[in-house]
N, C-alpha and C positions, 0 to 999 in steps of 0.2 A: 613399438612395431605395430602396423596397421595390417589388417586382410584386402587395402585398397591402393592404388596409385598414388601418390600422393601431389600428382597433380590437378587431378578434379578434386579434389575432396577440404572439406571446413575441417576445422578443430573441434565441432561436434560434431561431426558423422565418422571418429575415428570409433574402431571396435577395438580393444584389448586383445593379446591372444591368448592370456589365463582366462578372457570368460568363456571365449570359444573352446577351447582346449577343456574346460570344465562342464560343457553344454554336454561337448561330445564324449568326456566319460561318463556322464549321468545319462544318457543315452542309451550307451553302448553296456554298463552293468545293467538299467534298467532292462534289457534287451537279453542280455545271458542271463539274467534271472528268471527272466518269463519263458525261455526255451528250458531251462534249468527243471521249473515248475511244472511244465508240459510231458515233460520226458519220465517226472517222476508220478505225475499222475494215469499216463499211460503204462508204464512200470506194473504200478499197484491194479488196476484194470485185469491188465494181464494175468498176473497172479492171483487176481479173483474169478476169474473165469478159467483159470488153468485149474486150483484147488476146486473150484464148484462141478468141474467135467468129469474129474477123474477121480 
C-alpha cells in the first residue's frame, strides 16, 4: 500500500504505511509525554508556592 496514486509515481517514491503509521506514534507519545512533563512540573510549582504561602 502506498500514501500516493499510483499513477504518477516510480517503485521508488513508494512510502510504506508501517513507517508512517510509526512516524506518527513516535510523534504522537513523544508529544503526550512532553504535555505529561509540563502538567507535572506545573503540579509540583504549585504545591511549592501553595506550602511556601501558607
Amino acid at each position: 500500500m502506498t500514501l500516493v496514486a499510483p499513477a504518477g509515481m516510480r517503485e521508488s517514491d513508494e512510502t510504506d504505511w508501517a513507517v508512517v503509521i510509526a512516524v506518527a506514534l513516535v510523534a504522537e507519545i513523544g508529544l503526550l509525554w512532553g504535555f505529561a512533563c509540563v502538567a507535572l512540573v506545573r503540579r509540583r510549582l504549585a504545591l511549592r508556592r501553595a506550602l511556601s504561602d501558607g
